[in-house]
C-alpha positions in Angstrom: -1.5 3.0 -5.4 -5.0 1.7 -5.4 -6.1 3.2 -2.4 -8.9 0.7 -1.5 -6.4 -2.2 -2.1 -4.2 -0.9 0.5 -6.9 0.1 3.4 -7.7 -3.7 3.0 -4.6 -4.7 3.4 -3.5 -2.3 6.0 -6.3 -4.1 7.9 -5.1 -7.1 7.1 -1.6 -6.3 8.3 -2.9 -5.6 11.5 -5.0 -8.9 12.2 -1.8 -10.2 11.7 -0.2 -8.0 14.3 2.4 -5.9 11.9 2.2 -2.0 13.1 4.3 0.9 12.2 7.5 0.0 9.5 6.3 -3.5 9.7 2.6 -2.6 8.5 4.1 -0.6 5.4 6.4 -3.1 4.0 3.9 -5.8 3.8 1.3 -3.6 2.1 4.1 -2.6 -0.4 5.7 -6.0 -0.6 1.7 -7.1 -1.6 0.8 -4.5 -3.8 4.5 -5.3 -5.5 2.8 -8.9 -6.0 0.3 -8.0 -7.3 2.3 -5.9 -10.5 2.1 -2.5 -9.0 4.6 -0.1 -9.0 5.4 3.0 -7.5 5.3 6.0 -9.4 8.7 7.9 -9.8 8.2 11.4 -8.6 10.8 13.7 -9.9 11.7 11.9 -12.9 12.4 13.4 -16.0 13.0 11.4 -19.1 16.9 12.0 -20.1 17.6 13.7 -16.7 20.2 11.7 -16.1 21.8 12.4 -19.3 22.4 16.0 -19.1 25.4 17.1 -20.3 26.6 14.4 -22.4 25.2 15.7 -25.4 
């Protein structure tokens, strides 16, 4: 995640009064807008596929 994108909008969040949970989903529901994703730790390309060979 852009991490300068977020402390802005972690600041943001809390002008508006969100803290906590609150805070969090609107910085992600944002940074969603805005075409990021997250990245998918643990994921292994054909992973799910093992054994069906």
């Amino acid at each position: 995640m852009p991490e300068a994108l977020k402390r802005q909008l972690k600041r943001k969040a809390a002008s508006k009064g969100l803290s906590g949970e609150r805070a969090d989903a609107y910085v992600y529901g944002t940074m969603r807008k805005t075409g990021w994703k997250p990245s998918k730790k643990g994921h292994k390309a054909g992973a799910q596929a093992k054994g069906f060979a």
